[in-house]
N, C-alpha and C positions, 0 to 999 in steps of 0.2 A: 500515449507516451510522447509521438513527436508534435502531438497539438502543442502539450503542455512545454515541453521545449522549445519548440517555436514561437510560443507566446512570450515565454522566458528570454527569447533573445529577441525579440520585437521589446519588451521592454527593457531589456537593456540597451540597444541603441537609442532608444527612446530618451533615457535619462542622461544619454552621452551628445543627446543632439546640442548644438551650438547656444540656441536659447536656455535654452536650461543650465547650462554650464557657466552662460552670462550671470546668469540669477543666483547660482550658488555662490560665486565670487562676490555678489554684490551685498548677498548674505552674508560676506565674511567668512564663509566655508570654502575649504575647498573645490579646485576644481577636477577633484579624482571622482570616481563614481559610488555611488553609497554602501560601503561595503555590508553593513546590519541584513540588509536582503538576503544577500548572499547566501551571508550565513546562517539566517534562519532558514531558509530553504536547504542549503549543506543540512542543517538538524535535521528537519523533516525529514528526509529525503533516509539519512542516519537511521532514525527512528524507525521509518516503515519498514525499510528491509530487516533493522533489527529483529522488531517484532513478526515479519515473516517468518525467519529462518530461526525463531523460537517457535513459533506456530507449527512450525513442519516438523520440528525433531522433536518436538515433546508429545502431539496427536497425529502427527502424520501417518504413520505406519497402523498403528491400533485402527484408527478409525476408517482409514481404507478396506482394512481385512472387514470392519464389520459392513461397509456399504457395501462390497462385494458381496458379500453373506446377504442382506438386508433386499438389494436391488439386480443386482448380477451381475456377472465378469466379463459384459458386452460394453463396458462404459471405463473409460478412465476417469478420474477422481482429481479434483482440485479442491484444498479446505478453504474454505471463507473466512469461515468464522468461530470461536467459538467461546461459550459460556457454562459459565459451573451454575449447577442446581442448587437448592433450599437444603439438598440435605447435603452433610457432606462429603467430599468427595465423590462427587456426580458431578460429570463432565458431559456437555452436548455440543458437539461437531457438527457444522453444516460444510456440506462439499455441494459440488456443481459436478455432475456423472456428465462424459461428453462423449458421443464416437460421432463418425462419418454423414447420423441420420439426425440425430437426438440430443438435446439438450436438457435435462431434468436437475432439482432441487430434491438434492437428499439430506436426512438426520439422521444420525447417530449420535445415543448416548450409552456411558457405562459408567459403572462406579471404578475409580481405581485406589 
């Protein structure tokens, strides 16, 4: 996360440097900085947590109880990912189980 902010503010001084600010005027553009960036990273950015914090409240809780079940209550649970099956309503959960030794790739699926 602070690679990617960092890179983020490396190119924003970047397009704020003196050369570049000559060249946009000379384009007949302003000399403010380009705001379209911004704001499609603001979306992105919008977007993922969105979709996170739909991720957690809709299979969060179900699909921990069944990795617990499935792998055991020596690991904490974070969801990755997850995808509906061919039939309907089947749902498969991948979580990443993690304690102090261990890092493993678990699945769970169930129909709801």
């Amino acid at each position: 996360m602070l690679v990617w902010f960092g890179f983020a503010l490396w190119i924003y001084q970047a397009v704020r440097a003196k050369p570049i600010l000559d060249a946009r005027a000379a384009a007949g553009r302003t000399r403010s900085p380009p705001w379209t960036g911004f704001a499609c990273g603001a979306l992105i950015f919008a977007y993922s947590l969105g979709s996170y914090l739909m991720l957690e409240a809709r299979y969060g809780k179900e699909a921990r109880i069944l990795a617990q079940q499935a792998y055991g209550k020596n690991y904490a649970y974070q969801i990755r990912g997850y995808s509906y099956g061919r039939t309907p309503n089947h749902v498969f959960v991948t979580l990443d189980g993690y304690n102090d030794h261990e890092l493993i790739k678990a699945q769970v699926d169930w129909k709801w």
